[in-house]
Each structure stands twice: as C-alpha cells, then as structure tokens.
C-alpha distance (Angstrom), angle and dihedral (degrees) to the residues before:
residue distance angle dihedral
X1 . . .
X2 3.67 . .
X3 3.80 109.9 .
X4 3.79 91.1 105.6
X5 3.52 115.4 119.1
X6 3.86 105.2 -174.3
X7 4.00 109.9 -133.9
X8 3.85 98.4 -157.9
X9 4.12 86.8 49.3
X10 3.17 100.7 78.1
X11 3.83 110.9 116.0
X12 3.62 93.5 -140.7
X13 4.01 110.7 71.9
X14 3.15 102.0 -21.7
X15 3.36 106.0 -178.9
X16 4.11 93.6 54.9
X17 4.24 106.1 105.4
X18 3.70 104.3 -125.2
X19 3.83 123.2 -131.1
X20 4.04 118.7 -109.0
X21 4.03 82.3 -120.7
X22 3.92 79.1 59.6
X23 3.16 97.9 48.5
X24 3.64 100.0 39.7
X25 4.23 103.7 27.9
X26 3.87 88.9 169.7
X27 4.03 94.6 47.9
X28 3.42 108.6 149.2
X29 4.21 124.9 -171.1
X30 3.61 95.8 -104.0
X31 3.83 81.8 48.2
X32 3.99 91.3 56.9
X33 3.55 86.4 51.0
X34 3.25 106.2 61.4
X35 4.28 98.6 35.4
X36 4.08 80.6 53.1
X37 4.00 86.9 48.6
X38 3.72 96.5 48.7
X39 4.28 87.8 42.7
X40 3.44 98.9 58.0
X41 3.80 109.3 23.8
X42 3.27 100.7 139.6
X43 4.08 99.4 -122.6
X44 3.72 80.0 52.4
X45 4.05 120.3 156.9
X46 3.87 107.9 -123.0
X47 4.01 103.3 -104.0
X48 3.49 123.9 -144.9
X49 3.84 109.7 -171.0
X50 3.52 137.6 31.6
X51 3.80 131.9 -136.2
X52 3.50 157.0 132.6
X53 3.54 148.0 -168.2
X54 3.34 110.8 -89.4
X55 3.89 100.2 -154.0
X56 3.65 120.8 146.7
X57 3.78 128.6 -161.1
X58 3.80 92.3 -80.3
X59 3.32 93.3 45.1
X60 3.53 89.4 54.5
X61 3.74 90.1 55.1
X62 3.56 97.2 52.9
X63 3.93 83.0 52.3
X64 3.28 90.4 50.2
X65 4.02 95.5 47.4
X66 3.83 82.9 45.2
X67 3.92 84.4 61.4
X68 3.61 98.3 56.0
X69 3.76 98.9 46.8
X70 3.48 87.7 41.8
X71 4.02 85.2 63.7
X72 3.50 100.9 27.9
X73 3.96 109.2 45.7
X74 4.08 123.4 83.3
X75 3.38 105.3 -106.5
X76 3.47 108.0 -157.8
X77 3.91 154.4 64.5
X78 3.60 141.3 -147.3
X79 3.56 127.0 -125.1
X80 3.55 113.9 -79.3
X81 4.18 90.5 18.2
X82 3.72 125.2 93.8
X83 4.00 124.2 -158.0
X84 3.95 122.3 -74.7
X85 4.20 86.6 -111.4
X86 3.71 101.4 49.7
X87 3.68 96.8 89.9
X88 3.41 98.1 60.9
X89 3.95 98.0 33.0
X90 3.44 82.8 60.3
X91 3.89 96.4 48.6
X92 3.54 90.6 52.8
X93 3.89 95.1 55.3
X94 3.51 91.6 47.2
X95 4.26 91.9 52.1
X96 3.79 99.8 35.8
X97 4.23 109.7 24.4
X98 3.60 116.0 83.5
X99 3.58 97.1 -148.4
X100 3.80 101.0 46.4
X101 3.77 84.6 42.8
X102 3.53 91.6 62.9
X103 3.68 104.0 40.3
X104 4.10 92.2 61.4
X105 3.76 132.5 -132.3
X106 3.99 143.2 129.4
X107 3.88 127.1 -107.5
X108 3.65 74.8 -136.0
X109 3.79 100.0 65.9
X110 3.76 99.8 40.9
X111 3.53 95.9 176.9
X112 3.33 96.8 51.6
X113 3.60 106.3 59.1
X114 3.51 113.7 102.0
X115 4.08 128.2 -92.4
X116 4.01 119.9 -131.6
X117 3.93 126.7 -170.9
X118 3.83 145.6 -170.7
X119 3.64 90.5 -57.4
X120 3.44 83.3 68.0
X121 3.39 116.7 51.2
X122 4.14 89.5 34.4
X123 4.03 79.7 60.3
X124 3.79 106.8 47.8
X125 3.67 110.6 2.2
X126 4.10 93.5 167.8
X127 3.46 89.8 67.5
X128 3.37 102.3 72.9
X129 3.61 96.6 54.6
X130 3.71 111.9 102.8
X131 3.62 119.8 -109.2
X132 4.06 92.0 -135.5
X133 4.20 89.9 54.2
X134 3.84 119.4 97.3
X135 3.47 120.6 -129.4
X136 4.06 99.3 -141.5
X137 3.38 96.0 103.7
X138 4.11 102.3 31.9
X139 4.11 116.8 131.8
X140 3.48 125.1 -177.5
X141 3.99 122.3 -129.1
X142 3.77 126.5 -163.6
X143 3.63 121.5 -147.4
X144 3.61 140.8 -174.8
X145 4.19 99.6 -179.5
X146 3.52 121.3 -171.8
X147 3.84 97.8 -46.2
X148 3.95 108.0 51.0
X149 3.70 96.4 -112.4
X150 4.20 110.8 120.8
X151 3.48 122.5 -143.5
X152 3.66 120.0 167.0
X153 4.10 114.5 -126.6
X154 4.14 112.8 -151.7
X155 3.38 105.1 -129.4
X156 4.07 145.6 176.4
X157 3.66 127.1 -133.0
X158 3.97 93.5 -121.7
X159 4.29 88.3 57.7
X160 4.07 84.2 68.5
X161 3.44 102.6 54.0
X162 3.75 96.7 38.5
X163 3.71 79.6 71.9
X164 4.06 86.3 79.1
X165 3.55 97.6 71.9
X166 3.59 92.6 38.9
X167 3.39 79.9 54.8
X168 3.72 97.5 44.5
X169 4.18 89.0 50.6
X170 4.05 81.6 48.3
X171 3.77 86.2 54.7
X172 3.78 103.4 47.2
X173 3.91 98.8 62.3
X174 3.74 77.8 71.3
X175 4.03 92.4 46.4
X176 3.86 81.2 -116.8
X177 3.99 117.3 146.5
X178 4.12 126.0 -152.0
X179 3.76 94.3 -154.0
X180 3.89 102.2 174.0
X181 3.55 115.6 -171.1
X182 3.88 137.1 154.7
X183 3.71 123.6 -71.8
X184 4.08 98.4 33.1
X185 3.33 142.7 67.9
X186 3.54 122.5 -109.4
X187 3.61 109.5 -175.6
X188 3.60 141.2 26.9
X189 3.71 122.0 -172.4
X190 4.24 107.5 -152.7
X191 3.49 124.1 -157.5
X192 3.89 141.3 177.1
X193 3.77 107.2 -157.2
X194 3.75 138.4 143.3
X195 4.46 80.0 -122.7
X196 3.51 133.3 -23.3
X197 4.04 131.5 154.1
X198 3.66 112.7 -75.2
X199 3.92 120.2 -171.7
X200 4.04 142.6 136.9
X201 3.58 129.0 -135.6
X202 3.83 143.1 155.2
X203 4.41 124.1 -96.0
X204 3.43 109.4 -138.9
X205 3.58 90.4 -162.4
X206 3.70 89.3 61.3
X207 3.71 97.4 50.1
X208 3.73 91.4 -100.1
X209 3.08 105.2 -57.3
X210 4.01 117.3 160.2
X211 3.76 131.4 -101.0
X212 3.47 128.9 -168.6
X213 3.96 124.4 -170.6
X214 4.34 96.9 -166.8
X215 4.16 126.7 173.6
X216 3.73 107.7 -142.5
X217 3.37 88.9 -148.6
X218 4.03 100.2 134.9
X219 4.09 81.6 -135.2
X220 3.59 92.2 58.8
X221 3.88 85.7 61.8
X222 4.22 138.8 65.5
X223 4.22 87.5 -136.5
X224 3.95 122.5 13.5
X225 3.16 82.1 -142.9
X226 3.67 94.3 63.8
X227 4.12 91.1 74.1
X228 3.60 88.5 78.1
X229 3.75 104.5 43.7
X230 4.07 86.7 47.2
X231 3.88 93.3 45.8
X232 3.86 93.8 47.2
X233 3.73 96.2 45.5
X234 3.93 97.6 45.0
X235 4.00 79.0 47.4
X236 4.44 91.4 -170.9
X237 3.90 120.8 -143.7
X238 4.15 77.7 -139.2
X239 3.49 146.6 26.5
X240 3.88 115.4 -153.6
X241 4.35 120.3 -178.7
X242 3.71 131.6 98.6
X243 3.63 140.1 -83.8
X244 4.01 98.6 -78.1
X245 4.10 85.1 42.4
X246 3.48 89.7 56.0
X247 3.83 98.3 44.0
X248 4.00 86.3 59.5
X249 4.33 87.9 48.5
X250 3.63 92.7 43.1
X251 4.26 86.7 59.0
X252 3.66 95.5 55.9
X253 3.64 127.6 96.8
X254 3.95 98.3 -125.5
X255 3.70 121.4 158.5
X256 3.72 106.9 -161.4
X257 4.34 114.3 71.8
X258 4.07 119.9 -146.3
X259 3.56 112.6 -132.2
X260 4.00 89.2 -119.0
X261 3.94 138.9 10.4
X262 3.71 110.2 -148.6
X263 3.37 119.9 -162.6
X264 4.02 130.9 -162.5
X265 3.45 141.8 147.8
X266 3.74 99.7 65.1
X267 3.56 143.2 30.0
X268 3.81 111.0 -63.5
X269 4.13 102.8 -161.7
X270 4.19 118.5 -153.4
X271 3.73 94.8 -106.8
X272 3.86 100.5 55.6
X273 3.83 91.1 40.8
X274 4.03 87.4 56.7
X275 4.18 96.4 51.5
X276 3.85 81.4 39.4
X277 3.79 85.5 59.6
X278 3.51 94.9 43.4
X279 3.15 104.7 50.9
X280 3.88 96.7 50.1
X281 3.67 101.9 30.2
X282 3.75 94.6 -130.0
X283 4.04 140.7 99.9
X284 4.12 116.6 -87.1
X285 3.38 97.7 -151.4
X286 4.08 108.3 -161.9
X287 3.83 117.2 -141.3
X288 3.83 123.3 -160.5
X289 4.03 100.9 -148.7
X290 4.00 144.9 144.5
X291 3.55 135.9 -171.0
X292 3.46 89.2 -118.1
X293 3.59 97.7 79.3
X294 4.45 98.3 -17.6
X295 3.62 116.4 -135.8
X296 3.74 118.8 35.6
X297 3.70 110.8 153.9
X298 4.08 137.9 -4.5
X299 4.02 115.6 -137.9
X300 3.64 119.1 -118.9
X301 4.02 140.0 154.3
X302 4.08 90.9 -70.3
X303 3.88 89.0 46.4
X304 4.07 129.3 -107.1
X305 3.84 109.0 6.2
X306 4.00 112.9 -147.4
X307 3.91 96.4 -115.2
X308 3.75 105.6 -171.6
X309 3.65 126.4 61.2
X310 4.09 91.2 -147.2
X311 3.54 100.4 58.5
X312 4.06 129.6 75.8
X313 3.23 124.7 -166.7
X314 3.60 132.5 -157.4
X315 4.28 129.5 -162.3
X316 4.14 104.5 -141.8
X317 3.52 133.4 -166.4
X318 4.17 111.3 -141.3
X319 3.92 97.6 -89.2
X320 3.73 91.0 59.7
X321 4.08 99.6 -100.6
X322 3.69 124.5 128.4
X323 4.14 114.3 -99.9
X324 3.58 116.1 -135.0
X325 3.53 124.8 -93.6
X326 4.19 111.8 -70.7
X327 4.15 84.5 18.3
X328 3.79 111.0 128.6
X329 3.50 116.2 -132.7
X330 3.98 143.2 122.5
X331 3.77 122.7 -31.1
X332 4.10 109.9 -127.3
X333 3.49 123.5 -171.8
X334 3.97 137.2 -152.7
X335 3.15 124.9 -175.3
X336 3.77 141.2 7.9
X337 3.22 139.6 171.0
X338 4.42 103.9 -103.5
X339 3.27 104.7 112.2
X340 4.09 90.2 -148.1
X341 3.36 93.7 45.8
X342 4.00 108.5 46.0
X343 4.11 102.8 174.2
X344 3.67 122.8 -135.1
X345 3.92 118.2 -178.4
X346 3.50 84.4 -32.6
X347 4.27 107.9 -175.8
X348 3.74 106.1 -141.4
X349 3.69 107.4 -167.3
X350 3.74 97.0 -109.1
X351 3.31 139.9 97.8
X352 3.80 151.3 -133.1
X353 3.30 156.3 113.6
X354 3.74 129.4 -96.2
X355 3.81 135.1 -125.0
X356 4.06 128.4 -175.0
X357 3.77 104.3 -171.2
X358 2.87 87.5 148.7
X359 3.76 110.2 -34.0
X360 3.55 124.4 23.7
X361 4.51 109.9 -87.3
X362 3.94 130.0 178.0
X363 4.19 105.3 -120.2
X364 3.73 110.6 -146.8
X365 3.55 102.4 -15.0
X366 4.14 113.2 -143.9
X367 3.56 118.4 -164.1
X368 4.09 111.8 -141.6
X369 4.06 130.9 7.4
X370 4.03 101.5 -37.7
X371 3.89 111.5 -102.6
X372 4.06 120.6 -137.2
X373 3.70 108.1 -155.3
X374 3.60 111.2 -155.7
X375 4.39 113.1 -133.2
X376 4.03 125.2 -137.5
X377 3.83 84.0 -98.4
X378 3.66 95.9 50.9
X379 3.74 98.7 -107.7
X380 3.99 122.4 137.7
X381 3.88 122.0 -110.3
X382 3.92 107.5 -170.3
X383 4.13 107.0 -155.4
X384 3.71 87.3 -125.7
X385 3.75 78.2 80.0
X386 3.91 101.6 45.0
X387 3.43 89.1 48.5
X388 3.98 91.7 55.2
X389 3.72 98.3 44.5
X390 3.99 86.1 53.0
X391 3.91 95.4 47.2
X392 3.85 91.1 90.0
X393 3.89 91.9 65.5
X394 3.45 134.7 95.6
X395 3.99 88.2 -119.6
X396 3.83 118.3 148.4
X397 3.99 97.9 -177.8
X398 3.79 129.5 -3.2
X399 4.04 140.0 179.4
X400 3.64 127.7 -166.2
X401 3.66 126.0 -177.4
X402 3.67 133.3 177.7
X403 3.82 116.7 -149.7
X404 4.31 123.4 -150.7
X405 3.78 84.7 -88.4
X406 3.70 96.3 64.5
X407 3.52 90.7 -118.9
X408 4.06 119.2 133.1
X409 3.23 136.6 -140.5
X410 4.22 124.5 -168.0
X411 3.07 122.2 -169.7
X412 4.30 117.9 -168.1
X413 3.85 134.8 -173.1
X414 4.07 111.9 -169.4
X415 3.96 153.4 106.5
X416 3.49 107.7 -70.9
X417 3.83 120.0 -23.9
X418 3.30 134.5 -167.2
X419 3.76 104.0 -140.6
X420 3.77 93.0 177.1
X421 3.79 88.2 62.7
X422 3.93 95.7 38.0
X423 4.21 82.6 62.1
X424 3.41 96.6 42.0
X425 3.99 96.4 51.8
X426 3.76 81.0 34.9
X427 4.31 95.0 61.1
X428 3.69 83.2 37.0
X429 3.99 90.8 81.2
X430 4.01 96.3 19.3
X431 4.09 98.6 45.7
X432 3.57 137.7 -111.0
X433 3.59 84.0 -76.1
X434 3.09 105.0 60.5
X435 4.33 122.8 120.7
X436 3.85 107.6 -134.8
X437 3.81 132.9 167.3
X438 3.68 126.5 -167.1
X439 3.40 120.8 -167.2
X440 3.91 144.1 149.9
X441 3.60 126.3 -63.8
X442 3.72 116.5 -138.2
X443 3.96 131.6 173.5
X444 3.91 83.3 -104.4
X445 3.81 80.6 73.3
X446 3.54 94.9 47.1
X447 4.29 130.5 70.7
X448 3.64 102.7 -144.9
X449 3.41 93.3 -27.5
X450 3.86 93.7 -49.9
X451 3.00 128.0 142.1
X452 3.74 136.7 167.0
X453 3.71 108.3 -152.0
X454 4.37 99.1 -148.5
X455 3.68 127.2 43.9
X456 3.59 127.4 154.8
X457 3.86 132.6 -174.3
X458 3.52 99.1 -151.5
X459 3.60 107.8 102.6
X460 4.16 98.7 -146.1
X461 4.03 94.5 40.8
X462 3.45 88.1 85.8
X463 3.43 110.5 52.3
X464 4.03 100.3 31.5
X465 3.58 105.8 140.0
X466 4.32 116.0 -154.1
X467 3.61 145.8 63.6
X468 3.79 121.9 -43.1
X469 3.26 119.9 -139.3
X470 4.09 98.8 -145.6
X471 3.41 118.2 104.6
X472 4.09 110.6 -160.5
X473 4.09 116.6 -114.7
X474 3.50 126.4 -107.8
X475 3.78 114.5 -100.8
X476 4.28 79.2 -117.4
X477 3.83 83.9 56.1
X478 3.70 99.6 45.5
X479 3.84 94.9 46.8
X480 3.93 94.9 43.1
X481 3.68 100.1 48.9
C-alpha cells in the first residue's frame, strides 16, 4: 500500500527498537487511541512489526504542498514535447548523482543520454543517491517486484505517505473521497500470502486515522473467524491489495462495504474487476505502480492515465529511441519524487504503447519482454492477445506456459470460472489442434505470491520479429463461444 516505513531499516542502528514517540513524532491522544484500539481488539490479526510514519509538521507541509500540485498542475505532454521541469531535473542528476554522473550525457541531448535498469539499481543502489541529500532520515526497503529478484530501494519516510494523495487523485476519477479523520480507520491493506509483515498504525497526514496492513491467511489469525469480526468493526473507507488478495476478501461474509477496492501490483483483467464490483457494490479502481518510483498511472476507459505531474514517461524501442505514437514498446521513467532514488530514463520492464488524446495514457500495458507463442499450424499468438481474450473473466491470477512441444498449459486462480469457455476462446486463436491443460493454481505454483503470467520454452517464440496474423475476438465472440 506503501505507508510502511520499516523500523529496523533504518541505516543508522538498526538494530535499536524505536519509541512510538519515534515512530509517531506528531502522535496526538486521539491518535493513541485508536493505534491501542486496532492493537488489542480482541479479533485482532497477530502483528509482526511495528512502525510508523515518521512525518513531522514540515513534512506534513510538503505533503500537503505535494497535494495541491498534485491537483493543480497539467499533467501531460504531447508527442514530441517533454515537461517544462525536465531540463533542469535532468541537469541536476547529471551534476549531483553518482551514477548518472558517470554514465555521460547532456540535458541538452535528452535522447541521448543513456538508459539504466533493474540490473542496476539491484547492483549499486548507493549510487544513485545524490551527493547534496542527507542521510538522517534514509530507510532501506526490500523488494521482490513482479519477477522474484530483490533489490533494495533507498527511500524517505515522506515518499510513503505522498502515496495518499496519489491515491486520493486515483480515487476521484471515480468521484470517490479519502476523508481521513480521527476515530476510524481509513485503510486496510489485504493480503493472501504464505507470511508477510502485518501491523497498524496512525497517518498523521490523515488526521490519525488508522491503517491496517492484515494477511487473511486463517494462520495469520487466533480464529478464522476473527477476519470478519475485525474487518466489519474497523469498517475502512478503502480497501487496497491485489487481485489474489481480493479473491480471499471477496469470499468472506463481511457486512460493512468500503467505498472503493483498489487494486495494484498485478494485472487486474475486466472480468474479475466486474464480480469484484458486484459483489461489494463499490468502484475497483486499478493502479499501475512500482516501488521504484510508486504511482505511475490510474486505469480508465482510454487506458493508464499519467497520475503524477513529476514524472515523464517515455515508450522505447530496444536501441534506446522513442517509438512512434500507438507503437508498443518499453515504459521509461524520469522523475519521481524519492529523494534517494531520483529516476532518469529509468526502463521498467513493462510495456506499452502510448496515447495523447488528450493527455498522455499507457495502451495495454504488458508486464515483462512480450512472449510469441508459436500455434500447431505455425502461426504467432503475441500474449497481448491472450491476455485480451481472457479480460472478460472473473480471473484473479493466471499463468500460461507453452512447452517445446507446442503444447499449453494454463493455470487460473478466481471466483467462478468457466473453464469450458476459457478453452474454447483459448483454441479459438491457437486452432482446433491445439494441446491445452487447465488446471488449478495453488501458492505451490506461486514464489511469494509471484507470478509471471507468460513463459514459453521455445527458444525463438520470444524474439520472432513480424506481423501476426491473429486478430483478437470481439468481447461478443469471446463470451458466445
């Protein structure tokens, strides 16, 4: 969700337990209140960590300035333009960032300067911290992302909670408001993990209000049973998780309804978001996001709106150079607002193309290198298309992987699926021919909860260059096999 401030990451003494007046410096006694209400409610998840946010009252300001240019500022670019503050971003990183410093280029020749990825920052994260940047407030934050690989990001404690009024701008293209206030909960974060850290605390920035990040694992609790009671009684103004966290909230009996679910982390498809919808009788709002550099882009009808007005994002071809407009290629990023982590045509592992009518929006967003299955016939099925053909089921997380045989195998995780029609939609696009086995995914299938949705085992389907001949199906086609 990203308010999470690790206590035993700080770089400096780790190992020392800090104080709840640490950990909360603007605490106030309605704000004790409700973190003691949340800790020992008796239907209670077990917690395992401890933290806060650490804001003071300028950091809340610069939160709160945050806010308004968040909501005031034109977000947005036109092909061939480039925001009014890249130049001197982009000066900056080249004077004061070790890395960028060292890898060349010219605010001047934007295009030219050169890109960096994962590889990276997993290999020398220090060295994007900028020389002129204390190191009071540093914490350090492991990741995994979508593939499995950790890095650790170098983060600040004001980059978490500026996620709230990204969140908030997320919210309103749904007309839905984050109010905060004392004496509630706002938030709850859900998960569905073997293990993960589990805690409640207070946001200063929304006038203490509570959060709660909770696994629904029954294991992770004294009753099962207890989910519900806790759920209903901290009654949330919003859900935030993911797909397969959502699949696990969307089977218990609760009472109370959030005023939005929003979903991130993974690929949300149109069919899951609808039963999602239906069953709690609220928006699911679908956020494009990493840890890298947190909100990038809210989902609407034209595709993935650019949320922030401080980050730019560029769609590249392999070589480096800018595809045209409606040409899928690899999302960049520059920008940001972590003040350890300043971005500078950072490649993200995902791709997309990009639209600018009238504001610049992601088109059919892939994470990973694009996979080209290969059918009985020989034809070429990009995953772009598998992945559209899907979106009308009620699918929370999916795999499929084609072995040197040509044969397939799928493997879902969702409400209630109609694996008859999956196959049939399925041979539409491979042939009648085609071998495919469906079966049950289970965490045993899953690292962590990661999963990466196309894999093939045929060494030239992924890198096949030309035209493919499939067309995707209707949505009439798809549901009326």
């Amino acid at each position: 969700m990203g308010l999470l401030v690790h206590e035993r990451a700080a770089i400096m003494n780790p190992d020392r337990r800090l104080t709840i007046e640490e950990r909360f410096p603007l605490l106030t006694e309605e704000g004790r209140k409700m973190l003691h209400w949340m800790w020992e409610h008796p239907s209670a998840p077990r917690y395992t960590h401890e933290c806060g946010d650490r804001l003071d009252s300028q950091s809340i300001e610069r939160i709160r300035d945050y806010e308004k240019e968040l909501f005031s500022t034109a977000k947005g670019w036109q092909q061939d333009e480039r925001p009014a503050w890249l130049t001197d971003f982009v000066e900056w990183c080249l004077k004061d960032v070790p890395f960028y410093r060292s890898q060349g280029g010219r605010a001047d020749d934007f295009s030219l300067i050169p890109t960096f990825g994962r590889a990276d920052l997993a290999r020398e994260p220090w060295s994007f911290v900028p020389d002129s940047q204390s190191l009071g407030e540093l914490i350090l934050y492991d990741t995994t992302g979508t593939t499995g690989h950790p890095i650790k990001i170098l983060s600040h404690p004001e980059v978490s909670s500026k996620y709230l009024p990204a969140l908030r701008a997320a919210l309103s293209t749904r007309n839905v408001t984050l109010d905060g206030g004392k004496n509630r909960v706002s938030i709850i974060t859900v998960c569905a993990q073997n293990s993960t850290f589990t805690y409640a605390m207070v946001s200063s920035f929304l006038d203490q209000a509570g959060y709660v990040k909770v696994n629904l694992n029954p294991h992770d609790w004294r009753d099962p049973q207890d989910r519900v009671k806790f759920l209903d009684d901290c009654n949330p103004e919003i859900y935030t998780g993911d797909p397969i966290s959502f699949l696990a909230l969307a089977r218990l009996p609760l009472k109370t309804r959030p005023k939005a679910l929003v979903s991130t982390a993974m690929t949300l498809l149109a069919g899951w978001q609808r039963e999602l919808e239906d069953r709690f009788g609220c928006p699911v709002i679908d956020i494009y996001s990493m840890n890298e550099c947190r909100t990038i882009a809210v989902r609407t009808d034209r595709g993935y709106e650019i949320l922030p007005h401080d980050l730019y994002v560029e769609i590249l071809d392999p070589a480096g150079r800018a595809c045209p407009r409606g040409v899928r290629g690899e999302i960049t990023l520059t920008g940001g607002r972590n003040p350890f982590l300043p971005l500078l045509r950072y490649r993200t592992g995902d791709f997309a193309s990009m639209d600018f009518s009238p504001a610049p929006a992601l088109i059919d967003i892939e994470g990973r290198t694009p996979i080209v299955f290969v059918a009985p016939d020989g034809r070429l099925v990009n995953n772009i298309d598998v992945t559209y053909i899907l979106r009308p089921f009620a699918i929370a997380q999916y795999s499929l992987h084609q072995f040197a045989d040509r044969s397939l195998l799928l493997r879902l995780r969702g409400g209630d699926i109609d694996e008859d029609k999956v196959r049939s939609v399925l041979l539409k696009i491979f042939g009648a021919d085609q071998m495919l086995a469906i079966e049950e995914m289970t965490d045993a299938h899953t690292a962590g909860g990661k999963v990466i949705p196309y894999t093939t085992d045929i060494a030239d389907a992924s890198v096949i260059e030309g035209e493919l001949k499939y067309q995707p199906l209707t949505y009439q086609e798809i549901m009326n096999p």
